[in-house]
C-alpha positions as CSV (number, residue, x, y, z in Angstrom):
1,X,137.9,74.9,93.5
2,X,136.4,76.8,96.0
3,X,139.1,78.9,97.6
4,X,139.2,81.5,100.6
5,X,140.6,85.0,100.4
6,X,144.3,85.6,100.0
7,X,144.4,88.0,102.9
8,X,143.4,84.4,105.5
9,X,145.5,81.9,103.0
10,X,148.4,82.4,105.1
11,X,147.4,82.3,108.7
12,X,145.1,79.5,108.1
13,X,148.4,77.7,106.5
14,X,150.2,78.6,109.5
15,X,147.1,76.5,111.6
16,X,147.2,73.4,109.8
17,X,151.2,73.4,109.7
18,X,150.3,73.4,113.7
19,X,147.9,70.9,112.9
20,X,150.6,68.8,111.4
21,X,152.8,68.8,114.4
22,X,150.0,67.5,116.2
23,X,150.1,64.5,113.8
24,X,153.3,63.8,114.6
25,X,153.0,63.5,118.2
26,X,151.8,59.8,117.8
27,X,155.5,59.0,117.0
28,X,156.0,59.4,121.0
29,X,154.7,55.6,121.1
30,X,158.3,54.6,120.0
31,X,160.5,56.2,123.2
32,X,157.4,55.8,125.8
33,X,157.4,52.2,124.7
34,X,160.7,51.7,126.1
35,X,160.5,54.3,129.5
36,X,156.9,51.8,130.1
37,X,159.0,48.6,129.7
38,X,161.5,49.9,131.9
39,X,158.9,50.9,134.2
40,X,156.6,48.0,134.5
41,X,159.5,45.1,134.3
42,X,157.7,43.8,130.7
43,X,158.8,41.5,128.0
44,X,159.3,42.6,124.1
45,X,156.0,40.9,123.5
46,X,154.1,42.9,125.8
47,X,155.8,46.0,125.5
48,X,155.2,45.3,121.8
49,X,151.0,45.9,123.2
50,X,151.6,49.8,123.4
51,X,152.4,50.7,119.6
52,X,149.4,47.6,118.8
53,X,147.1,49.9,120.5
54,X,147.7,53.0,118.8
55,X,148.1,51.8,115.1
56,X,145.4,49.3,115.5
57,X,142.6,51.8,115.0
58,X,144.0,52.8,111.7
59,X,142.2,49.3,110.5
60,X,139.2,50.0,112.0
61,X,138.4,53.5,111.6
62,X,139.8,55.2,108.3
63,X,136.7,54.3,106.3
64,X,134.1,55.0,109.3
65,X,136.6,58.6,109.9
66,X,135.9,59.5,105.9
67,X,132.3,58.9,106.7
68,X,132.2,61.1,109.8
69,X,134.0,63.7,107.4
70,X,131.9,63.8,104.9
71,X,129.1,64.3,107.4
72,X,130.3,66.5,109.6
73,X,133.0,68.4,106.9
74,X,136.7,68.5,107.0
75,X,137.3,71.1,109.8
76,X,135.6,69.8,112.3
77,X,136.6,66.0,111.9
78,X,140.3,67.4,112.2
79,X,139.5,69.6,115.1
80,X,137.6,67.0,117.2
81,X,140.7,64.8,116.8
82,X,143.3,67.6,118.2
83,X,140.8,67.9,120.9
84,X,140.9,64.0,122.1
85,X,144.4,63.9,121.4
86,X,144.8,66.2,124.1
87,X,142.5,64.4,126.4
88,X,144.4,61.5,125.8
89,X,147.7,62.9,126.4
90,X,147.0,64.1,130.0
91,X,145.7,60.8,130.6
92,X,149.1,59.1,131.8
93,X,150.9,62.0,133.3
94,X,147.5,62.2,135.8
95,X,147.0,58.4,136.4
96,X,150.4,56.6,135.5
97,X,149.2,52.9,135.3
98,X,149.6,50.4,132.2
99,X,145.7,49.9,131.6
100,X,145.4,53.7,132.0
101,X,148.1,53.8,129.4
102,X,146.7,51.2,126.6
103,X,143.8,53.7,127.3
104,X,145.5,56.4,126.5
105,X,147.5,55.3,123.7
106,X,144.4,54.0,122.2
107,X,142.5,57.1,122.1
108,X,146.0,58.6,120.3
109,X,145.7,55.9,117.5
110,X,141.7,56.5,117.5
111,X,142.6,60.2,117.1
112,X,145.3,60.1,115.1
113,X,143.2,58.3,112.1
114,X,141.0,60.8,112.2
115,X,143.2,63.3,112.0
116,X,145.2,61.8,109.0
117,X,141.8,61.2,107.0
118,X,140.9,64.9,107.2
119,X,144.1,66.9,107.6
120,X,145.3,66.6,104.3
121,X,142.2,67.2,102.5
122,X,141.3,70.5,104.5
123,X,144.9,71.7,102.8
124,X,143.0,71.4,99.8
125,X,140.6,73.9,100.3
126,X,143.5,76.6,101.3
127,X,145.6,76.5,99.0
128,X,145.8,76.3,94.7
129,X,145.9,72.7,92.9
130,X,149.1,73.3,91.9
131,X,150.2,74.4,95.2
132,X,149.2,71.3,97.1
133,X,151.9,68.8,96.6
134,X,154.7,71.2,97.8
135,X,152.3,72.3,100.8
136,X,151.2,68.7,101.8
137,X,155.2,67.5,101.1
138,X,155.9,70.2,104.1
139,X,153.1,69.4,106.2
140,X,155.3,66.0,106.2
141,X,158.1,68.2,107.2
142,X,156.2,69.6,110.2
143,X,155.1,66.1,111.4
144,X,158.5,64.8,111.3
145,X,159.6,67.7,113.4
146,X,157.6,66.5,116.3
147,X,158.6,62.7,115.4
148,X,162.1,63.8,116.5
149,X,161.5,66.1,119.4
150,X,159.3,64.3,121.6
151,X,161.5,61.4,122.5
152,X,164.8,64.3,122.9
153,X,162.4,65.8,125.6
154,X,160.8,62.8,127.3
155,X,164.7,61.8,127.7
156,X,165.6,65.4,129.2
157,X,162.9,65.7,131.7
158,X,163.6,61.9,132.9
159,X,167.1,62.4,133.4
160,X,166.6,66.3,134.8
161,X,162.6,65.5,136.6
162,X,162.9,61.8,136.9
163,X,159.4,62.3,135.0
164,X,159.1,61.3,131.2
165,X,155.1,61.3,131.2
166,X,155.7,65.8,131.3
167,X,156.4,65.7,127.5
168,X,152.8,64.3,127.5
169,X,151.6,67.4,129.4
170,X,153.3,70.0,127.2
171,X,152.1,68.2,123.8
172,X,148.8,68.3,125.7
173,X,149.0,72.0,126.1
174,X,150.1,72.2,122.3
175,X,147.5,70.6,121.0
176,X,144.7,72.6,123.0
177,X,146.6,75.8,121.8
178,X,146.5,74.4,118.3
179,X,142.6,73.2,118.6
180,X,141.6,77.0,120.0
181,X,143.6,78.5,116.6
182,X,142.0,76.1,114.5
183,X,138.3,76.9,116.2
184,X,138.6,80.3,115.5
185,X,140.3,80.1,111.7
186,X,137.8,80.5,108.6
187,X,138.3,77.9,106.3
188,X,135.6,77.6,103.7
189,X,134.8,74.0,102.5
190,X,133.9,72.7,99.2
191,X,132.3,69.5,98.8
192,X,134.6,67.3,96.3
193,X,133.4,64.0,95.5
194,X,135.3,62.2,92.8
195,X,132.2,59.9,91.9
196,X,128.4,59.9,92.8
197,X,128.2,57.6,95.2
198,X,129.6,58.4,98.6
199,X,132.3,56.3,100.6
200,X,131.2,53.5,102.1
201,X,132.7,49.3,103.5
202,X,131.9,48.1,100.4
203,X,133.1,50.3,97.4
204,X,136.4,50.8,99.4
205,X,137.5,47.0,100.2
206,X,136.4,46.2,96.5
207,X,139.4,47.8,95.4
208,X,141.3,45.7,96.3
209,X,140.6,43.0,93.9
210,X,143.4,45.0,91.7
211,X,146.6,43.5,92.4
212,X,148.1,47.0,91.6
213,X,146.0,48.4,94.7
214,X,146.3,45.4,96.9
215,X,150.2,45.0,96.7
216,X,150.6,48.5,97.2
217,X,148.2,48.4,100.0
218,X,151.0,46.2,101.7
219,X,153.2,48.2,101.3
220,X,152.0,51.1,103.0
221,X,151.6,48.4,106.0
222,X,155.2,47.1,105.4
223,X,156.9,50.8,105.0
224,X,154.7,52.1,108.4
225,X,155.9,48.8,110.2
226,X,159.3,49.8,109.7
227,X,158.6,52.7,110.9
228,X,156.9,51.5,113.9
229,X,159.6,49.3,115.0
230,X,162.6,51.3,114.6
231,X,160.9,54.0,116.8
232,X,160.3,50.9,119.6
233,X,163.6,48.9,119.2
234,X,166.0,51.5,118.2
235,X,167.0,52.7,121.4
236,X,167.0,49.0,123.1
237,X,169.1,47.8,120.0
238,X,171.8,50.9,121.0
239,X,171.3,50.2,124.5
240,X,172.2,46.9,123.8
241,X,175.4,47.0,121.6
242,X,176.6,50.0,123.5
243,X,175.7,49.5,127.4
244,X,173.8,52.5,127.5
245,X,170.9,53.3,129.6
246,X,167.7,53.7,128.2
247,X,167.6,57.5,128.5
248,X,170.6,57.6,126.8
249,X,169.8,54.9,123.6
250,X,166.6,57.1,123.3
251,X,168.6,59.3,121.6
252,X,168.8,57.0,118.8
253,X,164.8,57.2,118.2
254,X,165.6,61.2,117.6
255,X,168.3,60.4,115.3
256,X,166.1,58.3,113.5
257,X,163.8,61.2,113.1
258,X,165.9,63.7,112.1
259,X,167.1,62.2,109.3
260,X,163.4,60.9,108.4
261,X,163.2,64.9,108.5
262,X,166.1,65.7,106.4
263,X,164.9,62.7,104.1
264,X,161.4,64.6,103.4
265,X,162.6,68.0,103.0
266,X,165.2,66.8,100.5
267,X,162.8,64.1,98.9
268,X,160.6,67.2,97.9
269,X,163.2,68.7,96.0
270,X,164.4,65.9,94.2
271,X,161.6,64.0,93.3
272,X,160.9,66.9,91.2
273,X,163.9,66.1,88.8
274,X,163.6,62.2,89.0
275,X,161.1,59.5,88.5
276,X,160.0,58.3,92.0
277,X,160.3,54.4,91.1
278,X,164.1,55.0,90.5
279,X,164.1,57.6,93.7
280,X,162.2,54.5,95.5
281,X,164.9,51.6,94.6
282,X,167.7,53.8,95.4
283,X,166.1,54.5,98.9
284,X,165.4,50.9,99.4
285,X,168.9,49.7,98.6
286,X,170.8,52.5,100.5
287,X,168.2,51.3,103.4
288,X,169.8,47.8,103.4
289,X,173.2,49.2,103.7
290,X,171.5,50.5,106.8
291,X,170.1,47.4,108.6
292,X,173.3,45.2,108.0
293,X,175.1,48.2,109.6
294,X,172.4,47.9,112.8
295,X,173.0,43.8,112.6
296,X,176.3,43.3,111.7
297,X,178.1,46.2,113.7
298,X,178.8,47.5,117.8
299,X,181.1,50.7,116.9
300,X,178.9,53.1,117.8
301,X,179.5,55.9,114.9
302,X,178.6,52.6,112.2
303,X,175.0,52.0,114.7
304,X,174.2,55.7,114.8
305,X,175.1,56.1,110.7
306,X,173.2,52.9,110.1
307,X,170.0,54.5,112.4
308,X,170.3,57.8,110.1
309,X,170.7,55.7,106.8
310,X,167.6,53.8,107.3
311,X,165.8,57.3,108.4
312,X,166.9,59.2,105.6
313,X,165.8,56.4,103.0
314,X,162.3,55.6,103.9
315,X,161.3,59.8,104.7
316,X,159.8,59.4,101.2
317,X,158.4,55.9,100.7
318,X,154.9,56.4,101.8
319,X,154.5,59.6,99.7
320,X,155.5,57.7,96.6
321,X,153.3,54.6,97.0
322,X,150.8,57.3,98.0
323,X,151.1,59.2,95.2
324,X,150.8,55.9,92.7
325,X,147.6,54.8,94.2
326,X,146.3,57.9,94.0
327,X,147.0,58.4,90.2
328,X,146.2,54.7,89.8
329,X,142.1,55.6,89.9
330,X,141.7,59.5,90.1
331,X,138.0,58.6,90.0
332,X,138.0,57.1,93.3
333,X,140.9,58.9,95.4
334,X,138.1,59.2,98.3
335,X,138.4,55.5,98.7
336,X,141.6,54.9,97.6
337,X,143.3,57.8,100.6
338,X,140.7,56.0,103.2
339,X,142.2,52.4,102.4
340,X,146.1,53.5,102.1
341,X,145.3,55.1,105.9
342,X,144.0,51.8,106.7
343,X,147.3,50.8,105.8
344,X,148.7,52.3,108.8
345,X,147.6,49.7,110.5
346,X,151.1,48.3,109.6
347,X,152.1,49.3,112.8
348,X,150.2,47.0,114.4
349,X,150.6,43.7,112.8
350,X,154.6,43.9,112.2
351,X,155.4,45.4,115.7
352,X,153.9,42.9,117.4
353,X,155.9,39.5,115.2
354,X,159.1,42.0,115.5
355,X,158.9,41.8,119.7
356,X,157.8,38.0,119.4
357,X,160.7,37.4,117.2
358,X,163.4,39.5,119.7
359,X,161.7,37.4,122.8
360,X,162.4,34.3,121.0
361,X,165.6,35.6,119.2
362,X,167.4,38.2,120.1
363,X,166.6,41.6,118.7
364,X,168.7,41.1,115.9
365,X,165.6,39.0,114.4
366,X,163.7,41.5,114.9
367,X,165.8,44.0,112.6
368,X,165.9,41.4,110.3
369,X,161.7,41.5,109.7
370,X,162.3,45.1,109.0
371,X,164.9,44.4,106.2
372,X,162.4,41.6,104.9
373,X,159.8,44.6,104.7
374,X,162.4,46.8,103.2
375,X,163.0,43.9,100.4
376,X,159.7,43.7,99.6
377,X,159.5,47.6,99.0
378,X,162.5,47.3,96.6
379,X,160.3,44.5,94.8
380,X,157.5,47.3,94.0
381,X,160.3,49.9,92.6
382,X,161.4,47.0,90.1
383,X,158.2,44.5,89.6
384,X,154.9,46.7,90.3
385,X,155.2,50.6,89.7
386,X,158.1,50.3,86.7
387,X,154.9,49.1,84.7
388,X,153.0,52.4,85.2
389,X,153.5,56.3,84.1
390,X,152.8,57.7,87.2
């Protein structure tokens, strides 16, 4: 592999750790879901709209994002993302209006595939082979970061400013910093394609005629729907139970995160001394300890443990079917990464039935879609990956 000098290996790892926060800055859908409800008087269904438009895209443009990398080579792809993320960003804080918003949270999904396509590969031409799994596991680490502090400072500048759209500014002025380090950071580029033929529609969605590929395609949908709607009902399930206000239960979202946090950086330790099918069981069934402790529960120490419980179990999960696909078919890991990313999508199909479900329901229905999802990720740990080596 084509590497660059020591003397720039560690400022240009310093760049893409940056590069990684930016990532993470999507997660801000979850707590500006609920200020927008608030704001605009909406229902669950059509607050449910806001997360749809950011994770959408994921469908649509991982495949079409690997082309653009290959064309254009990994750098660039990942620094014209930063540089619409930050467009986008500014978008609401300057023109606070719900189709301005969809807008904007649109061009964040759009961006953020992008960015998730090319990040991870660039990392590969920094750093040694048997460097990258530690430095991508902490990339993870980085991103999580900014999954936790952006709804704790959209809640303080509401409750100090009144304003929760300024968290958008500053992450604005992050990423803009983090494109102008990134624009002027050598990274030299090598060329890796796993096969001849280049990745295109048809070579990806052909994969999925392996069950193996296609179940664990699903579950990179189910565990990032999880996600998704534990970011956007969290703090309305906490608001609920507890009678707080919605600046308060926001909280929640960043308790969620931390432990998502502390779930990665401990995940990257562990999973180096145990098998991760038994890691992934053991985080699926702690998890469900988690969501009857959401459902069954109103003393708030069991609702904030149970919001940490589920955090701390599924840090991990998308690394390990990650990893399994990836191993699966070494020979095509160009189209196997583009169609996991697709997988993202997740976040738009199971947000949307969650807020149908709480409309109809009660959010309590909601929570128990998410421990459906959460059954069917046990179901790989014992039925699907038990069968391979990986």
């Amino acid at each position: 592999m084509l590497m660059n000098s020591s003397k720039s290996i560690k400022s240009s790892l310093v760049v893409l750790m940056l590069c990684f926060f930016t990532m993470g800055i999507v997660d801000l859908v979850g707590v500006a879901t609920n200020f927008i409800k608030k704001d605009f008087n909406l229902n669950n269904l059509t607050a449910s709209l806001i997360p749809m438009m950011v994770f959408l895209w994921f469908a649509i443009f991982s495949i079409p994002s690997a082309v653009v990398m290959d064309s254009i080579g990994r750098k660039n792809t990942v620094l014209i993302s930063i540089i619409i993320t930050s467009i986008a960003l500014i978008i609401p804080y300057i023109w606070y209006d719900f189709t301005f918003l969809l807008i904007s949270f649109a061009l964040v999904g759009i961006a953020n595939t992008f960015l998730q396509v090319s990040l991870n590969p660039l990392v590969s031409n920094v750093v040694a082979e048997q460097n990258l799994a530690s430095t991508l596991t902490f990339g993870q680490f980085v991103k999580a970061i900014a999954s936790f502090t952006g709804p704790i400072l959209a809640s303080f500048f509401s409750s100090q400013y009144g304003d929760w759209t300024f968290v958008l500014f500053v992450y604005s002025i992050f990423s803009i910093a983090c494109s102008i380090l990134l624009y002027n950071t050598s990274i030299i580029e090598q060329k890796e394609l796993s096969t001849n033929q280049r990745v295109t529609f048809s070579n990806t969605f052909v994969l999925l005629k392996s069950s193996f590929v296609a179940l664990s395609f699903f579950g990179i949908l189910v565990i990032v729907g999880i996600d998704v709607c534990m970011n956007t009902n969290i703090a309305l399930l906490l608001s609920e139970k507890l009678d707080l206000p919605v600046q308060q239960g926001a909280y929640g979202i960043s308790i969620y995160f931390a432990a998502k946090t502390l779930g990665a950086f401990v995940g990257a330790f562990v999973l180096l001394k145990i098998h991760s099918t038994t890691f992934l069981k053991w985080s699926m069934l702690s998890a469900f300890l988690g969501f009857f402790l959401l459902i069954g529960t109103s003393s708030a120490m069991l609702l904030y443990f149970g919001t940490a419980l589920i955090g701390f179990s599924c840090a991990n999960v998308f690394s390990i079917i990650f990893s399994n696909v990836l191993n699966y078919n070494k020979l095509r890991a160009n189209e196997l990464s583009s169609l996991m990313i697709m997988g993202v999508a997740g976040g738009a199909i199971i947000t949307p039935i969650a807020g149908y479900l709480s409309t109809q329901f009660g959010l309590w229905a909601a929570f128990i879609l998410m421990f459906l999802c959460a059954c069917y990720l046990l179901s790989l740990s014992i039925f699907l990956y038990k069968k391979t080596d990986v």
